[in-house]
C-alpha positions as CSV (number, residue, x, y, z in Angstrom):
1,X,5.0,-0.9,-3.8
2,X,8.1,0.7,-2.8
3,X,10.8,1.8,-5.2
4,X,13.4,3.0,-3.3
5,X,13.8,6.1,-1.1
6,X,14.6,8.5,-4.1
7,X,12.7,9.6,-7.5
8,X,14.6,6.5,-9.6
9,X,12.3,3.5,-9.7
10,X,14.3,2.1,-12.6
11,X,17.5,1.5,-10.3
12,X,15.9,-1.3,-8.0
13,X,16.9,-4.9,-8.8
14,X,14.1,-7.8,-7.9
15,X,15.7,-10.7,-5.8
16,X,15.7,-14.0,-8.2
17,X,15.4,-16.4,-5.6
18,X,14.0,-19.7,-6.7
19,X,11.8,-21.8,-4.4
20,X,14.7,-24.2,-3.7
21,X,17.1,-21.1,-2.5
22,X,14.2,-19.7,-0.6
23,X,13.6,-22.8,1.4
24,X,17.6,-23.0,2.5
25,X,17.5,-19.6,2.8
26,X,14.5,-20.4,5.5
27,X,17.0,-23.1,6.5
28,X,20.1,-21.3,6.9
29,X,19.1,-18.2,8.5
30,X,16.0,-18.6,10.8
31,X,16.9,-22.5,11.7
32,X,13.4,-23.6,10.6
33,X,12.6,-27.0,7.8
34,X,9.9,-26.0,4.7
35,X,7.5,-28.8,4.0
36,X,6.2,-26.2,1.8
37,X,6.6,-22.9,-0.6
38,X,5.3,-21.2,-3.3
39,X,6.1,-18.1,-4.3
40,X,4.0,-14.8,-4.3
41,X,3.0,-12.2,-6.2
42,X,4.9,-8.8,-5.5
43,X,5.5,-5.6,-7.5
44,X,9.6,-5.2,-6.6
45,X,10.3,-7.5,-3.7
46,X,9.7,-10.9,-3.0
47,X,7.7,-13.3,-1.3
48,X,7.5,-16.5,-0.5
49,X,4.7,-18.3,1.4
50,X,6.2,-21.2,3.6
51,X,4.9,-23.8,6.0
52,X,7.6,-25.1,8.4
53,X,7.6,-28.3,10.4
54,X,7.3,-26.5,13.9
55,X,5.0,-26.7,16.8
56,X,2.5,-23.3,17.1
57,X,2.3,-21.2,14.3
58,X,3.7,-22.9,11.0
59,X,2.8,-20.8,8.3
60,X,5.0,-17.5,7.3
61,X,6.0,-15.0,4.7
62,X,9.7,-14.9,3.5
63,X,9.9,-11.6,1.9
64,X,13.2,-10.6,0.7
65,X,14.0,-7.3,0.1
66,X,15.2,-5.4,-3.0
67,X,18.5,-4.6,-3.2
68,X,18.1,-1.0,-3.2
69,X,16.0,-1.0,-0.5
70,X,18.1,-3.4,1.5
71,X,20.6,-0.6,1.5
72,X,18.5,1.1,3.8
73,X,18.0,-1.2,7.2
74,X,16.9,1.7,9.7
75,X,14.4,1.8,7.3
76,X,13.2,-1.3,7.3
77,X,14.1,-1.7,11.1
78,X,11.6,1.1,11.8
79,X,8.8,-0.5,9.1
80,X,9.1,-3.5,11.0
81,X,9.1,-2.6,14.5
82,X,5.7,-0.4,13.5
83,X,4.3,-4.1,12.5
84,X,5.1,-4.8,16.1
85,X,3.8,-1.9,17.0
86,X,0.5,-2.4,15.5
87,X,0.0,-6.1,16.8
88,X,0.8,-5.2,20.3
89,X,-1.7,-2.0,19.6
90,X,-4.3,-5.1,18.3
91,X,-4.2,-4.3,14.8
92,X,-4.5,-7.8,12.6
93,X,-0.6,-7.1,11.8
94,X,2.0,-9.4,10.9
95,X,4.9,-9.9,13.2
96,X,8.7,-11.4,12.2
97,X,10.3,-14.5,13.8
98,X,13.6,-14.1,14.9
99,X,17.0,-15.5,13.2
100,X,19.3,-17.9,14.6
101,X,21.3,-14.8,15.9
102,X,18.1,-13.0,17.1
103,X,17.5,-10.4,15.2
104,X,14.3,-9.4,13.1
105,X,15.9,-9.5,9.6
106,X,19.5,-10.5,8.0
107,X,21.3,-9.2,5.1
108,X,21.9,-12.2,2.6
109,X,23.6,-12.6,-1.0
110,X,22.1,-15.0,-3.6
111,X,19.5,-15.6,-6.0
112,X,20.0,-17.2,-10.0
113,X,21.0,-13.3,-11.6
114,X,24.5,-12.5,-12.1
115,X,26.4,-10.7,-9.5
116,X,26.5,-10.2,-6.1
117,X,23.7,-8.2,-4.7
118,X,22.5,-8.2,-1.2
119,X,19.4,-8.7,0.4
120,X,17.7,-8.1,3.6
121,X,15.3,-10.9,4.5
122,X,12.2,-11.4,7.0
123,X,10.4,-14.0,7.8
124,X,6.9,-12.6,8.6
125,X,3.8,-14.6,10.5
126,X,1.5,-15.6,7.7
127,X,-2.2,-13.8,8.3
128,X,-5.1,-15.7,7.0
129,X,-7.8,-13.7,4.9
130,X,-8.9,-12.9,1.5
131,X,-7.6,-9.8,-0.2
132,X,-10.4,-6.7,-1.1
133,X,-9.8,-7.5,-4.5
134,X,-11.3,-10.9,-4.6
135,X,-14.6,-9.7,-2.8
136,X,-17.3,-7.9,-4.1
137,X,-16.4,-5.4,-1.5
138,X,-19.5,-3.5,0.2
139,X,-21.0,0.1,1.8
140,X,-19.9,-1.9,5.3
141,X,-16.0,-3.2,4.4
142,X,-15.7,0.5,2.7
143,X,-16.5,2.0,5.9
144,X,-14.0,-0.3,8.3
145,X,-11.2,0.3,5.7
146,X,-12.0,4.3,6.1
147,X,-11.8,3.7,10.1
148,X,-8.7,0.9,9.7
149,X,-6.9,3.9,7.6
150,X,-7.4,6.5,9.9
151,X,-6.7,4.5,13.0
152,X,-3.2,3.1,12.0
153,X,-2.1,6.2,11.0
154,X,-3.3,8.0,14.2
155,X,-2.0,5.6,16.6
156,X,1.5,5.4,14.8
157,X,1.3,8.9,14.8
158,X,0.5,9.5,18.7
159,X,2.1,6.8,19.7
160,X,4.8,4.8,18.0
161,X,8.6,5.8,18.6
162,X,12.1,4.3,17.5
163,X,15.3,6.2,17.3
164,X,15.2,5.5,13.6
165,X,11.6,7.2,12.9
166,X,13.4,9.9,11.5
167,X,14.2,7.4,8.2
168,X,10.1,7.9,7.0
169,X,10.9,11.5,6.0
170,X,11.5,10.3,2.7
171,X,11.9,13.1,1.3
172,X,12.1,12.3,-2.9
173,X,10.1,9.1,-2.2
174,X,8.2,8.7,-5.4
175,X,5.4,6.8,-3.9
176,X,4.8,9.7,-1.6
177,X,1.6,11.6,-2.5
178,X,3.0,15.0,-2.4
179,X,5.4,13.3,-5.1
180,X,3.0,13.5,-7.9
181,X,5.0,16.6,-9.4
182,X,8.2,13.9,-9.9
183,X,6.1,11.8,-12.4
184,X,7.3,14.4,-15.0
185,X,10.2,12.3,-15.5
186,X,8.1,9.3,-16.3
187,X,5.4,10.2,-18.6
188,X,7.6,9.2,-21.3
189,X,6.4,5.3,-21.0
190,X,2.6,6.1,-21.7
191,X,3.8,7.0,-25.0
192,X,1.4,9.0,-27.3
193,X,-2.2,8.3,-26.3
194,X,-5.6,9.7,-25.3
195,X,-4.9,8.9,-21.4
196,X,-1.6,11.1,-21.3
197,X,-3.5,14.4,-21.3
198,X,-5.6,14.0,-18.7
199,X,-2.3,12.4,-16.4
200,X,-0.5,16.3,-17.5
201,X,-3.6,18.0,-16.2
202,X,-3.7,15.8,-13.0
203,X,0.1,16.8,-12.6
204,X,-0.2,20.3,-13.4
205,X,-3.5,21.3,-10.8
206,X,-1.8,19.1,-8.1
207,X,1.2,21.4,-8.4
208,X,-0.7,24.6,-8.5
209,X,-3.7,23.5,-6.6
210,X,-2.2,20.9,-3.8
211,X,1.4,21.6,-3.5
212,X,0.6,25.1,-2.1
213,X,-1.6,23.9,0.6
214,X,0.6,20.9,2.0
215,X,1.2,22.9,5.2
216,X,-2.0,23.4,6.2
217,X,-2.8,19.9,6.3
218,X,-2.1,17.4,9.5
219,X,0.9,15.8,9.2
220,X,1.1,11.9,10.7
221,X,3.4,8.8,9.5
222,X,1.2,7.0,7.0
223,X,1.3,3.4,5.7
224,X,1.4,4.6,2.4
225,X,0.0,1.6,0.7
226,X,-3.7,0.6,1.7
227,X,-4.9,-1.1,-1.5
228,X,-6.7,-3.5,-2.2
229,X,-4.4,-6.7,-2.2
230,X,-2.3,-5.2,1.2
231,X,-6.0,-5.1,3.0
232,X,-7.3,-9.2,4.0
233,X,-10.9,-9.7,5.2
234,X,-12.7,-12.7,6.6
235,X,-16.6,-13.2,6.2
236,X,-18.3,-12.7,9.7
237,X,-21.6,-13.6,8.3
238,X,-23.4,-16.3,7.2
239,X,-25.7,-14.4,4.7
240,X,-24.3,-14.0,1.1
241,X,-27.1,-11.3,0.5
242,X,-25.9,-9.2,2.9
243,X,-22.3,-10.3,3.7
244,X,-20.0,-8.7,6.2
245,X,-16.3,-8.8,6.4
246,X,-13.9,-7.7,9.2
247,X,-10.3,-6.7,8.6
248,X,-8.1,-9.8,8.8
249,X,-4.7,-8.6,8.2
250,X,-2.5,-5.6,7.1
251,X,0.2,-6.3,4.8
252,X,3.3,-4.1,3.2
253,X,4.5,-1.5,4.8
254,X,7.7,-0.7,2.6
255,X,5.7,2.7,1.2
256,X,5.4,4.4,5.2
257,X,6.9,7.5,5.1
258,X,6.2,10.8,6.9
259,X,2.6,12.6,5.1
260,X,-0.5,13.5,6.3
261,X,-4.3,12.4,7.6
262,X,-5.9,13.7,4.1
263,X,-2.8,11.2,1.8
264,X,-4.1,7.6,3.6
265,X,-7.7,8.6,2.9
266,X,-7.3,9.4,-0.5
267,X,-5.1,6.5,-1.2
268,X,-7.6,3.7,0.5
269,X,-10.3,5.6,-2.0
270,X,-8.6,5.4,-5.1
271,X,-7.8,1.6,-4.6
272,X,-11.3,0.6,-3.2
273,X,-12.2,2.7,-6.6
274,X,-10.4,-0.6,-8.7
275,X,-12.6,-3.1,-8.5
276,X,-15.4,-2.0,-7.9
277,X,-18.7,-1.7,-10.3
278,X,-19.8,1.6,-8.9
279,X,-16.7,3.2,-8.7
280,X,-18.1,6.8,-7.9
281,X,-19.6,5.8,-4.8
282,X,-17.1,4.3,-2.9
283,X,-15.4,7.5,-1.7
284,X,-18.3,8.5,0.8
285,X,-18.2,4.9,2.3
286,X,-14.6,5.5,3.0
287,X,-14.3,8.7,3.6
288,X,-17.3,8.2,6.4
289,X,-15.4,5.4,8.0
290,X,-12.1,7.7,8.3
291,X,-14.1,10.8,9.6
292,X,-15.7,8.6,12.4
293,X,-11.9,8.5,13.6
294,X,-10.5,12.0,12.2
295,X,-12.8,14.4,10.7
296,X,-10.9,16.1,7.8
297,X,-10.5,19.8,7.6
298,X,-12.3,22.2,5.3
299,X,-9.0,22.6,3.4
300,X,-8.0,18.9,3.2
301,X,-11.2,18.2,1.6
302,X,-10.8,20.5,-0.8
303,X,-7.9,18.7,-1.4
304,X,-9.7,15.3,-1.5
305,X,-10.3,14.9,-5.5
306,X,-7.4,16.0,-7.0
307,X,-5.8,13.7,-3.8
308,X,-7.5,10.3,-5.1
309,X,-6.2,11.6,-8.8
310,X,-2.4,12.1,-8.1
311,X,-2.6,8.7,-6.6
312,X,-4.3,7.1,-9.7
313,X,-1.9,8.6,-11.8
314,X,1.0,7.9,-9.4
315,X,-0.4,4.1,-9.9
316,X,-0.9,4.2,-13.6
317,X,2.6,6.4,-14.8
318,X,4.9,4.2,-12.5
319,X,3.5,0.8,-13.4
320,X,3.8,2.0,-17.0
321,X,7.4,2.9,-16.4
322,X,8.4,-0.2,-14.8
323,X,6.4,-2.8,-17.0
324,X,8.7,-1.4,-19.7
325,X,12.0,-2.6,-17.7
326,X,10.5,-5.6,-16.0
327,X,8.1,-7.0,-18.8
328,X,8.1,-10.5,-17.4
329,X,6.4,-9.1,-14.5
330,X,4.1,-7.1,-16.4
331,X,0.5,-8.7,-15.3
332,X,1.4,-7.9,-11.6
333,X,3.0,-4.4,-12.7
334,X,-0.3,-3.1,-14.4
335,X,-3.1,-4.7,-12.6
336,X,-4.3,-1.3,-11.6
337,X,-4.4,0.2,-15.2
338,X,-7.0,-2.9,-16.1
339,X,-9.4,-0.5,-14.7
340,X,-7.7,2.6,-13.4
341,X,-7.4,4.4,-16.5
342,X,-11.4,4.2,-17.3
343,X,-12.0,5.2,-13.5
344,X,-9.6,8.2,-13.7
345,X,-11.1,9.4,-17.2
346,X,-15.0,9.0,-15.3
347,X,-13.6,11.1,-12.2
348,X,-12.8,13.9,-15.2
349,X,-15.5,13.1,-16.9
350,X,-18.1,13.7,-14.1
351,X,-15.7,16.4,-12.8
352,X,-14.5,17.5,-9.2
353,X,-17.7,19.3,-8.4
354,X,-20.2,16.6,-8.7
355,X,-18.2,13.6,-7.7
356,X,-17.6,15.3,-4.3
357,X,-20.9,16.0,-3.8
358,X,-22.1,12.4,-3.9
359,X,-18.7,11.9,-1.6
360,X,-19.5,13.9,0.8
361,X,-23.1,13.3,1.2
362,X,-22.5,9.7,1.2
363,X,-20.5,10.9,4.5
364,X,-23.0,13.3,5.9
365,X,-25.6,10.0,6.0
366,X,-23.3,8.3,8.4
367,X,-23.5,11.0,10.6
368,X,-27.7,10.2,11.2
369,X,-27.4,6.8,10.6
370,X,-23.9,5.0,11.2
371,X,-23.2,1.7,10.8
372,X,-23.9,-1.1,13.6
């Protein structure tokens, strides 16, 4: 969901590259024939799902950069060599094929608008799977996202190194959780209506309450973006009443930047949170998953609530904001206000006290009896 590497989401332009352009562009740069391509949904990038008439592995993602972005290539360098990173680690990431010349991505002009922007484009290895969203997602998929979230983020962290790492302190990044204060700027597009109170009261305790307390958490490079349509699962049993999944892929990593432990938790909560019936309950799940990796500290679950908040109302404020430039991607834009806004309202609604309590002994449960 990335929007550039400052506080101005309006400023990004969306590549307008047709299915015919994206095939030559296949063509051109990475030497390989489509038999096939459609495109992809994406929020400001994007994609294009392609099968190639090659021997081995035949199906890809061409994801093209916005231009803003594309301004940025140790940026994206560094995104994608974490990718790399991960599969070689054995995480179910994607991995790019090389260009003609070799290299992991290439800067490239077209598209049907007018004038001529720039683009950096990727071809990624397709990974089969079915995103959260489409499953009716359960106690055991909660839990493996909580461990999936704090495992990527602790092995990147320990682990991963570039000379470009440096680019993921993204300092004015507005998807950045500690960014929440930025969203002043923005409230303007929810206009005059009953949700826009409870987004300046979010705002306002994060500022007073969170803000303050930023040092004392553990800092780590996060992904950023663990939601429920970057997360693919394949069924690993044959039981519908009691279905298991296992994570299948990882997807998106324009939104890594420089955080900490407590911000991937909180993000991979909110977003379970969308679709699912019993939204309440699905913190514990993944909160249990993520402490059987890296128990959180007193302070960063204090934190925890008004955490999963800022991130619902980073969601909601900046897909309102950008439906109202791009309205012919608004379906995509707001698919996490269909029902964000009435989980965020509950969360009040209950309040912090309560709905942390059934978090947190959801958690404690684990400890007797985890998961087999």
């Amino acid at each position: 969901m990335s929007s550039g590497n400052d506080c101005q989401p309006q400023t990004l332009t969306k590549p307008t590259f047709n299915e015919r352009e994206a095939a030559e562009l296949v063509d051109r740069v990475f030497g390989l024939k489509v038999s096939w391509i459609r495109s992809l949904p994406s929020y400001d990038d994007q994609n294009f799902h392609v099968r190639v008439s090659a021997e081995g592995a035949d199906e890809y993602v061409l994801k093209i950069t916005n231009s803003e972005d594309s301004q940025e290539p140790d940026l994206i360098e560094v995104q994608t060599q974490a990718m790399m990173f991960l599969s070689a680690e054995g995480f179910p990431s994607a991995t790019p094929y090389l260009t003609k010349d070799g290299n992991i991505m290439s800067l490239e002009s077209g598209g049907t608008g007018l004038g001529s922007k720039k683009y950096m484009v990727r071809l990624l290895t397709y990974l089969p799977g079915t995103p959260v969203a489409k499953i009716t997602t359960n106690a055991q998929i909660l839990y493996e996202i909580g461990r999936l979230a704090a495992s990527v983020d602790k092995v990147l962290s320990e682990k991963f190194q570039h000379p470009s790492v440096k680019s993921l302190h993204r300092g004015q990044f507005i998807w950045n959780l500690a960014n929440v204060p930025l969203l002043d700027q923005y409230i303007y597009a929810l206009g005059q209506n009953k949700y826009r109170a409870v987004v300046e009261q979010v705002i306002e305790q994060f500022k007073s309450k969170v803000i303050p307390k930023l040092s004392s958490f553990r800092a780590c490079i996060n992904h950023g973006d663990l939601n429920d349509h970057n997360i693919l699962v394949d069924s690993c049993s044959a039981s519908l009443e009691n279905a298991q999944y296992r994570v299948s892929g990882i997807l998106d990593f324009s939104d890594m930047s420089y955080g900490y432990y407590v911000f991937e938790v909180a993000i991979a909560i909110m977003y379970m949170m969308i679709e699912s019936p019993d939204p309440l309950s699905v913190g514990g799940h993944v909160l249990a998953g993520f402490e059987s990796i890296l128990p959180l500290t007193a302070e960063e679950r204090g934190a925890l609530f008004l955490l999963v908040s800022g991130r619902f109302v980073q969601s909601l404020v900046i897909a309102a904001h950008t439906a109202l430039l791009y309205p012919e991607n608004k379906e995509y834009l707001t698919i996490t206000a269909k029902t964000g806004w009435k989980h965020l309202m509950t969360m009040f609604e209950v309040g912090q006290e309560a709905v942390e309590k059934k978090w947190f002994e959801t958690a404690q449960a684990y400890t007797h009896h985890a998961p087999a």
